[in-house]
C-alpha positions as CSV (number, residue, x, y, z in Angstrom):
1,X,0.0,0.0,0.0
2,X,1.4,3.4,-0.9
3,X,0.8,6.7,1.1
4,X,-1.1,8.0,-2.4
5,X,-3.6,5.3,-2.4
6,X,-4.0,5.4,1.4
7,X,-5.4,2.2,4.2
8,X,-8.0,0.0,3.6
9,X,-9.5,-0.9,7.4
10,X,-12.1,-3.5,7.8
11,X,-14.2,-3.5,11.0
12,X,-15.7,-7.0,11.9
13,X,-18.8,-6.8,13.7
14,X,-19.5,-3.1,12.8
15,X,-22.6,-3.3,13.7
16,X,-21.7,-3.0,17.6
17,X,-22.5,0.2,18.8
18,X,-19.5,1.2,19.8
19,X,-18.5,1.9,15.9
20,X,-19.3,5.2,16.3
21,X,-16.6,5.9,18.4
22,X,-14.2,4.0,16.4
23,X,-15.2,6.6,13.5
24,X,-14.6,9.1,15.6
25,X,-11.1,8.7,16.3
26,X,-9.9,8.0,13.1
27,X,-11.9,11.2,11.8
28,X,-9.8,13.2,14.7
29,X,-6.3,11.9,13.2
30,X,-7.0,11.8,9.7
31,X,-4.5,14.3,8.9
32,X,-1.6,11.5,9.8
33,X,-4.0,8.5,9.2
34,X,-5.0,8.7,5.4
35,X,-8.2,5.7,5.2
36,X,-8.8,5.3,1.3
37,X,-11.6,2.3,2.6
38,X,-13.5,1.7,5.5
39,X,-15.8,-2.0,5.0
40,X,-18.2,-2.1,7.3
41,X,-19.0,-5.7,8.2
42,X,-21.7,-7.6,10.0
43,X,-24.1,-10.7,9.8
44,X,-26.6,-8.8,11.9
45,X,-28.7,-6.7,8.9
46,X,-30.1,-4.7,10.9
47,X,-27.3,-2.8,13.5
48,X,-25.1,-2.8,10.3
49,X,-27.4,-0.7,8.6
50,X,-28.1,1.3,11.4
51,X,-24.9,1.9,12.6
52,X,-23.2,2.3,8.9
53,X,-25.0,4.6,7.9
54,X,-24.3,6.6,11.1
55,X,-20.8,6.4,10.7
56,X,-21.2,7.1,6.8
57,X,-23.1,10.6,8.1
58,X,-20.0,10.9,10.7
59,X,-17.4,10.8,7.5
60,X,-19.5,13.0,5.5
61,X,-20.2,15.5,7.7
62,X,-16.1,16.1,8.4
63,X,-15.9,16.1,5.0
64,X,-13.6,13.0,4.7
65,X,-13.7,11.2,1.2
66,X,-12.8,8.0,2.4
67,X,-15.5,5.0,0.7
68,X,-17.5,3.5,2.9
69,X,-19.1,-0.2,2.5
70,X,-21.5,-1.7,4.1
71,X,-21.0,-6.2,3.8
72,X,-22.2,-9.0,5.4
73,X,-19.3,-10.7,3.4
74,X,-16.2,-11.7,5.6
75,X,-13.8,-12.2,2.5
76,X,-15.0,-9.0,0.8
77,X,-14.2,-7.1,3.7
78,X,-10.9,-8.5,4.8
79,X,-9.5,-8.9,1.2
80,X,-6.2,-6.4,0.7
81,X,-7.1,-4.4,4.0
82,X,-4.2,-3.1,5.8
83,X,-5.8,-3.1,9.4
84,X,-8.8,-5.4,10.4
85,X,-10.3,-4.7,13.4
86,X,-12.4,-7.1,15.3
87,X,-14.6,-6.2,18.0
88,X,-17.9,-9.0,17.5
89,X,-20.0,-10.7,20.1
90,X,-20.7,-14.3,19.4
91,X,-24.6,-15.0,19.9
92,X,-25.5,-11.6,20.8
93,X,-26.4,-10.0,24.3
94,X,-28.5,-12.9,25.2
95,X,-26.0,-14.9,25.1
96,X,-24.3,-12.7,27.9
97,X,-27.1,-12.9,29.8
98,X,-27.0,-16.7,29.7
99,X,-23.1,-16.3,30.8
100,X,-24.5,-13.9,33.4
101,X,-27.7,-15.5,34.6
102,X,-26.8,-19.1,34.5
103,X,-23.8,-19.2,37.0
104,X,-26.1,-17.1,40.1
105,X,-27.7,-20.7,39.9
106,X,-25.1,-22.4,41.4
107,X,-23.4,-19.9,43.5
108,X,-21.4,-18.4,41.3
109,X,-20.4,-15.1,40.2
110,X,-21.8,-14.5,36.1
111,X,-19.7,-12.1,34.5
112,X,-19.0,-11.6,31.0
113,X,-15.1,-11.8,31.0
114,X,-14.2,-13.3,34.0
115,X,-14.8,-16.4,36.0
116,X,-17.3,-18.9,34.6
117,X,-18.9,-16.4,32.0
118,X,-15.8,-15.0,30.6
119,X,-15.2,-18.9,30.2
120,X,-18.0,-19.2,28.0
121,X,-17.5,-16.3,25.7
122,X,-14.3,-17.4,25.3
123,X,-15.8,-20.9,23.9
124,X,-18.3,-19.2,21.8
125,X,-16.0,-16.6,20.6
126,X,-12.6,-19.0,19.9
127,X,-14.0,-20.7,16.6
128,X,-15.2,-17.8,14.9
129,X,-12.2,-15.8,15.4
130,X,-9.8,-18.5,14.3
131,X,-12.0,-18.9,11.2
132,X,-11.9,-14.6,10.9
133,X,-7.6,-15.2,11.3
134,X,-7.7,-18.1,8.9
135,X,-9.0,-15.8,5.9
136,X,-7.1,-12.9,7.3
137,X,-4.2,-15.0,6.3
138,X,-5.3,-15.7,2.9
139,X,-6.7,-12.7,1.7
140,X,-4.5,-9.7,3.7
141,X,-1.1,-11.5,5.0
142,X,0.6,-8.8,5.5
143,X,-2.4,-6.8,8.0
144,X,-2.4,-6.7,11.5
145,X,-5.7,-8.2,13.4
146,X,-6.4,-5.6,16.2
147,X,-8.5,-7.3,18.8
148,X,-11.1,-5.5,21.3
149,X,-13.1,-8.6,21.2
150,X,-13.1,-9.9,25.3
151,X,-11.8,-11.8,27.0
152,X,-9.3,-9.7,24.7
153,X,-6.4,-11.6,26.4
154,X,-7.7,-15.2,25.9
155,X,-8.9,-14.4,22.2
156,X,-5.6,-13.0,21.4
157,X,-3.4,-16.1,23.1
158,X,-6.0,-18.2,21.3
159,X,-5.5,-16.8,17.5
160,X,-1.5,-16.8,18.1
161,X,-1.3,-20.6,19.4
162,X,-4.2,-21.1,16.1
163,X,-0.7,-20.0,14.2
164,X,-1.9,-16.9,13.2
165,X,0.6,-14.1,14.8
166,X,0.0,-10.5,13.4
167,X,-2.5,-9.8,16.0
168,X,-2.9,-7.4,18.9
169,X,-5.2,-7.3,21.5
170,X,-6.5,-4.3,23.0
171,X,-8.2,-2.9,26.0
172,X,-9.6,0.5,27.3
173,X,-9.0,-0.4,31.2
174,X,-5.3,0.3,30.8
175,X,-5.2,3.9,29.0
176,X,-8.2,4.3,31.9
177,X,-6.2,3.3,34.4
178,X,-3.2,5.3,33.9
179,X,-5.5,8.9,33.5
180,X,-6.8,8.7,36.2
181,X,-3.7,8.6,38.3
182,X,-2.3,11.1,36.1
183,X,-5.4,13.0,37.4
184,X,-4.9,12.1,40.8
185,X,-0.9,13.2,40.8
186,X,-1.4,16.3,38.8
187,X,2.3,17.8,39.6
188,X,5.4,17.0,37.9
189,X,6.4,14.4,35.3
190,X,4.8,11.1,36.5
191,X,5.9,7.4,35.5
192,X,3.8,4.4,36.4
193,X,4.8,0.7,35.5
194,X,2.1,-1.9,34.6
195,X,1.7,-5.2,34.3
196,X,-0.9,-8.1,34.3
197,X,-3.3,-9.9,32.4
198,X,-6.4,-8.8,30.5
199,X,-8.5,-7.5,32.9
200,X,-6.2,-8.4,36.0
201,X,-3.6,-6.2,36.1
202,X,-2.1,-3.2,38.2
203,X,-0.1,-0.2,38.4
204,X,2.5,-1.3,40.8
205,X,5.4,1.1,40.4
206,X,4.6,5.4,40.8
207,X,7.6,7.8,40.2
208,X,7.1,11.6,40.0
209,X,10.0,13.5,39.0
210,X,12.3,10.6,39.7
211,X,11.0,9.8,43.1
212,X,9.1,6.9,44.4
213,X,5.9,8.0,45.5
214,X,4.5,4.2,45.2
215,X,3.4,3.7,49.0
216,X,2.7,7.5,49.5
217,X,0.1,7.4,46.7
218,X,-1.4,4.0,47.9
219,X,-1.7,5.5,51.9
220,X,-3.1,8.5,49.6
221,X,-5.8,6.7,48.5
222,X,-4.9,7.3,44.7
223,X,-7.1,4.5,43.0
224,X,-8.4,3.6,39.7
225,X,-11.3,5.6,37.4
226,X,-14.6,3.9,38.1
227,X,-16.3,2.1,35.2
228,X,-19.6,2.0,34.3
229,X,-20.2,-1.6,33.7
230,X,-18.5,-2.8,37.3
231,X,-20.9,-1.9,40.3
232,X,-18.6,0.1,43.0
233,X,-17.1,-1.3,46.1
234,X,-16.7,0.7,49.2
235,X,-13.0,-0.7,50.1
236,X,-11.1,0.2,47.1
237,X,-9.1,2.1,49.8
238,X,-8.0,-0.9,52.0
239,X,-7.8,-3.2,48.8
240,X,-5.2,-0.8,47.4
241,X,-3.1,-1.2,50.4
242,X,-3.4,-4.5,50.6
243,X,-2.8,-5.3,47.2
244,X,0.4,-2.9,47.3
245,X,-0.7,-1.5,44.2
246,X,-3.3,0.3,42.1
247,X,-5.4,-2.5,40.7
248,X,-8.2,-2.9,37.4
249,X,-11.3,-2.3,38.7
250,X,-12.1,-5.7,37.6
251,X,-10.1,-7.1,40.1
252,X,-12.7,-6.1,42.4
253,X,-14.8,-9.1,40.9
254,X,-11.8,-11.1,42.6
255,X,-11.1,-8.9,46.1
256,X,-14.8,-7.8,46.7
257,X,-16.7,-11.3,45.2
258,X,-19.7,-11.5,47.6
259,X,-20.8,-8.0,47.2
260,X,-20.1,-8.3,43.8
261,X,-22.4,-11.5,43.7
262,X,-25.1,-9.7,46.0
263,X,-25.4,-6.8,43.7
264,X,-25.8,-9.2,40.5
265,X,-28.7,-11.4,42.7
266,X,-29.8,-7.9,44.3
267,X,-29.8,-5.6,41.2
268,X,-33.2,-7.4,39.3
269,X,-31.4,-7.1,36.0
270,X,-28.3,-8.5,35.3
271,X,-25.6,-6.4,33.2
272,X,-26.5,-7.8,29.7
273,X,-30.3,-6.8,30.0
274,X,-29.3,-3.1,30.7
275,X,-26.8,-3.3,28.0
276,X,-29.9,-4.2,25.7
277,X,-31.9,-1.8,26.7
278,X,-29.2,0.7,25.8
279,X,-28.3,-0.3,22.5
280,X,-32.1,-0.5,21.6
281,X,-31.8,3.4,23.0
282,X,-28.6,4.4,20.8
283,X,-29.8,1.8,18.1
284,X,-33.3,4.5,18.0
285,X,-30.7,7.5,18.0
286,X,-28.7,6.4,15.3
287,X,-31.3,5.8,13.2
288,X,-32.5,9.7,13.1
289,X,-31.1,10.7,9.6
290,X,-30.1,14.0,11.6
291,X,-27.7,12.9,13.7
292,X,-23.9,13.0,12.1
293,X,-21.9,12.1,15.3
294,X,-21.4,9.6,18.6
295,X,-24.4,10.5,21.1
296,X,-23.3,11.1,24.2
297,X,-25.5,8.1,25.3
298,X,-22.7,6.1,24.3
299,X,-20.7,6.8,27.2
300,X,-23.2,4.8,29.7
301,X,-21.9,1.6,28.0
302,X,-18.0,0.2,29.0
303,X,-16.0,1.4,26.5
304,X,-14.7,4.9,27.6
305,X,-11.6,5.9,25.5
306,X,-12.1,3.0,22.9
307,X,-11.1,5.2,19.5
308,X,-8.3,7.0,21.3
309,X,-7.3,3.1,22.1
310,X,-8.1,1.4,19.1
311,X,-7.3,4.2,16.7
312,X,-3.8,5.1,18.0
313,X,-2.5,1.5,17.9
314,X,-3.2,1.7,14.4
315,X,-2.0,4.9,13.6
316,X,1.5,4.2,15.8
317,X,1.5,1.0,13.4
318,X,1.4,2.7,10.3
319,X,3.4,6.0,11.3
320,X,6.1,3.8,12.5
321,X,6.4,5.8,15.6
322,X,7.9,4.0,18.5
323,X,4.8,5.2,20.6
324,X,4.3,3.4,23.9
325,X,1.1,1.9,24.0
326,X,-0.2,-1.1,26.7
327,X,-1.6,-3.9,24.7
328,X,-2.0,-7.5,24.9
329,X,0.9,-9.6,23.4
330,X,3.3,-13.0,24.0
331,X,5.2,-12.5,26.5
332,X,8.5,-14.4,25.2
333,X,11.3,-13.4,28.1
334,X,9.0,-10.1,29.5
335,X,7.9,-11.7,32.8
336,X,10.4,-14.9,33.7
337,X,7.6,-16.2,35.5
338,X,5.5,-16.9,32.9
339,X,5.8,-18.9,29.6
340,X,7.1,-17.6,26.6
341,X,3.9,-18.7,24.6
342,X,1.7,-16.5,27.4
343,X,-0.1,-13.3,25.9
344,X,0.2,-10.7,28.8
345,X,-1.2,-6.8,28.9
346,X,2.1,-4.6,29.2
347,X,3.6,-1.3,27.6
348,X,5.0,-1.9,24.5
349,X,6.5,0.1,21.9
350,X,4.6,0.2,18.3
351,X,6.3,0.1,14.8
352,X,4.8,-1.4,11.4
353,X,6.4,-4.4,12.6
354,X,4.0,-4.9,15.8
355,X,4.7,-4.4,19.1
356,X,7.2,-5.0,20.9
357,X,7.5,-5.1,24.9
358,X,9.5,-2.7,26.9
359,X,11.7,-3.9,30.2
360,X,9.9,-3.8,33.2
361,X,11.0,-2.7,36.7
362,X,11.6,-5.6,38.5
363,X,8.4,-6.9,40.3
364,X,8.9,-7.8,44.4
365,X,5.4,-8.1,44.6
366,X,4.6,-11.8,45.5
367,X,0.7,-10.8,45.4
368,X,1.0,-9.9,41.8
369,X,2.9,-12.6,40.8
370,X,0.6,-15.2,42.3
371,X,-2.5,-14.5,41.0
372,X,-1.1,-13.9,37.9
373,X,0.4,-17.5,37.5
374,X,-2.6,-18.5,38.6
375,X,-5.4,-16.6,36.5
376,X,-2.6,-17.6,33.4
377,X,-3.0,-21.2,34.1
378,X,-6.8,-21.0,33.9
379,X,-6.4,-18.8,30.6
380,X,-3.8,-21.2,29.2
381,X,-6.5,-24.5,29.6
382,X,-9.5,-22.0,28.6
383,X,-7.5,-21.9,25.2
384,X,-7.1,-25.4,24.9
385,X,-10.4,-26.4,25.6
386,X,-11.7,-23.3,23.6
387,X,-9.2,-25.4,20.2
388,X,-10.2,-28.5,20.9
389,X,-13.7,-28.5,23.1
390,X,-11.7,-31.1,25.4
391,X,-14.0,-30.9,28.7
392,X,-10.9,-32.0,31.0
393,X,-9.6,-29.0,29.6
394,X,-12.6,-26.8,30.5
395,X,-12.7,-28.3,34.3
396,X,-9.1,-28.0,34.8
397,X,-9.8,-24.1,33.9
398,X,-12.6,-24.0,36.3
399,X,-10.9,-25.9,39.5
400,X,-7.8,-23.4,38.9
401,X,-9.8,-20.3,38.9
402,X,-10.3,-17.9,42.1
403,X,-14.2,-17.5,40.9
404,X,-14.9,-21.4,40.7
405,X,-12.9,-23.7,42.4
406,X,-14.9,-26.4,43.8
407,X,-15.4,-29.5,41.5
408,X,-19.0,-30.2,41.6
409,X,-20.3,-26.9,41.6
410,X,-18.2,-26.5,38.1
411,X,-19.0,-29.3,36.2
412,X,-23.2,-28.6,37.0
413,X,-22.8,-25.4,36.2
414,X,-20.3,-26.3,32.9
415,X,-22.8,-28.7,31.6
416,X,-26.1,-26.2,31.7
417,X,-23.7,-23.5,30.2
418,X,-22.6,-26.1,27.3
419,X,-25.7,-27.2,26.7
420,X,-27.5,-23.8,26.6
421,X,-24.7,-22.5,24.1
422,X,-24.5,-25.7,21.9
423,X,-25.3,-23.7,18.5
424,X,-22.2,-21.8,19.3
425,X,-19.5,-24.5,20.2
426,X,-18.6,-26.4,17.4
427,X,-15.0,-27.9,18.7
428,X,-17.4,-29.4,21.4
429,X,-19.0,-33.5,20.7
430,X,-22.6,-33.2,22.3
């Protein structure tokens, strides 16, 4: 691809709401991100439409010349594109609400990335994106896959041990993370180190002007931003110092579990069902023929800073700038305590070759290292069941994890989940 002719970006499952955003950032760095092509892609008619012709309204309206298609077509889309982003949701929102309803049954917290329902979309999710990498391969060898599709960690680690290694997998909770201490620690030039897995990780190491503030910070009460999709916890404080560092507010699903599971039994909706009900809201606002950019609606759902994510990875890609970004790749020799083979969430510095991990600061914290090796181990045989659909596989997941554990209580709960998902799991023999 010349500069002249400009990218060709294919967004896979376009029709998410979020799209919007996406759009949005690339419109706001268009001056050093020339798009010749954007192919909007989607199974689901409908939010295509809906959402496409948004975004088409969004380009037009700032005036950008960049063509625009609309394709339920997977090969049509990905076919010569420089950058295919992925960001789909295997059997819709009820599906969530099965990985979010299903697990209260017995005990269990339901969650859409984590524990026993961020199992589950993982299973769903594993085949299709393989098969999406597969013609990736074929058709565009030379793009990158850029992943927002969760458990982003697990998918990624799933598409590289598939074979298929151009692929980065992306998050908002990092660049969310590291704001809001920013905003906390207003003075001087701050530093932070961070490290983890999708969703698990922490900010563990705090300079400002060359001086370790670390502990003074965490007796400070300096925490993470709040998102919208995690109910809030009252002891964010003593977690903090307990944990020795600054931790994803997912983490809370892990540190604060019975409220956590209270709220979801408590709430009368679970997460999913108000998710619904506000993308039939923005799905309403789209659709007025008026409208030419994101509603402000759209920050109610989960994914606050998405395009400045998504959209800077790409743009650090193609510019070749050396940009730091903190994104989802194998690990190779990062963090010795891990495998090589393990994708981890860590700073990195982007080229057009990928990215490529930094050094970290050495880590003394035990805590850290613990759950990590253990939350990998679960992620490592939530892969191999989500390749093969060996069961063993799926148990061994469940025993290891924090969120599951006991034996019995997993396999009941595995087998209603299986079965209730069946037209989604095609490596499994029902």
């Amino acid at each position: 691809m010349s500069e002249k002719q400009g990218l060709k970006i294919a967004i896979i499952g376009s029709g998410s709401t979020y799209t919007p955003e996406l759009i949005d950032g690339f419109i706001r760095l268009r001056e050093t991100l020339p798009v010749r092509q954007f192919m909007f892609m989607d199974i689901d008619d409908r939010k295509r439409t809906i959402v496409g012709e948004l975004c088409i309204r969004m380009l037009r309206e700032e005036k950008m010349d960049s063509e625009a298609i609309l394709t339920a077509d997977l090969d049509e889309a990905v076919r010569d594109a420089d950058y295919v982003i992925i960001q789909i949701r295997v059997g819709k929102l009820p599906a969530r609400i099965l990985d979010e309803t299903i697990p209260p049954k017995y005990g269990l917290l339901g969650q859409e990335t984590t524990g026993i329902g961020g199992f589950m979309k993982a299973q769903r999710t594993i085949p299709v994106m393989c098969h999406i990498a597969d013609r990736v391969r074929e058709l565009a060898p030379e793009a990158f896959i850029i992943n927002f599709t969760n458990p982003s960690g697990i998918i990624t680690e799933a598409v590289m041990k598939h074979g298929f290694k151009r692929i980065i997998g992306l998050c908002n909770v990092p660049i969310n993370m590291t704001a809001s201490v920013r905003e906390q620690i207003p003075d001087g030039e701050l530093t932070m180190d961070y490290v983890g897995l999708n969703h698990l990780s922490w900010i563990y190491h705090i300079e400002q002007d060359g001086r370790d503030i670390t502990e003074e910070a965490i007796r400070q009460g300096v925490k993470s931003e709040r998102m919208n999709n995690i109910p809030p916890s009252d002891l964010d404080r003593e977690i903090t110092a307990v944990a020795g560092a600054v931790y994803s507010p997912y983490l809370e699903y892990f540190y604060d579990r019975e409220h956590k599971k209270k709220h979801n039994l408590d709430s009368g909706k679970c997460r999913g069902e108000e998710c619904m009900e506000i993308e039939e809201q923005l799905l309403a606002l789209y659709s007025e023929k008026t409208l030419c950019r994101k509603p402000e609606l759209l920050n109610k759902r989960g994914g606050h800073r998405y395009s400045e994510v998504a959209v800077n990875l790409v743009h650090d890609l193609y510019n070749n700038t050396g940009n730091v970004n903190i994104v989802n790749v194998r690990n190779g020799d990062t963090l010795d305590f891990l495998e090589p083979d393990d994708v981890i969430e860590v700073a990195c510095a982007i080229d057009r070759d990928g990215a490529h991990p930094l050094p970290l600061r050495k880590i003394d914290n035990t805590h850290i290292k613990t759950m990590m090796e253990t939350v990998k181990e679960y992620e490592r045989q939530t892969v191999n069941a989500g390749l093969t659909g060996d069961r063993t596989a799926a148990l061994r997941a469940m025993v290891v994890h924090p969120l599951m554990g006991d034996y019995t209580t997993s396999q009941k709960c595995l087998d209603e989940m299986l079965s209730a998902n069946q037209a989604y799991l095609p490596q499994y023999k029902f």
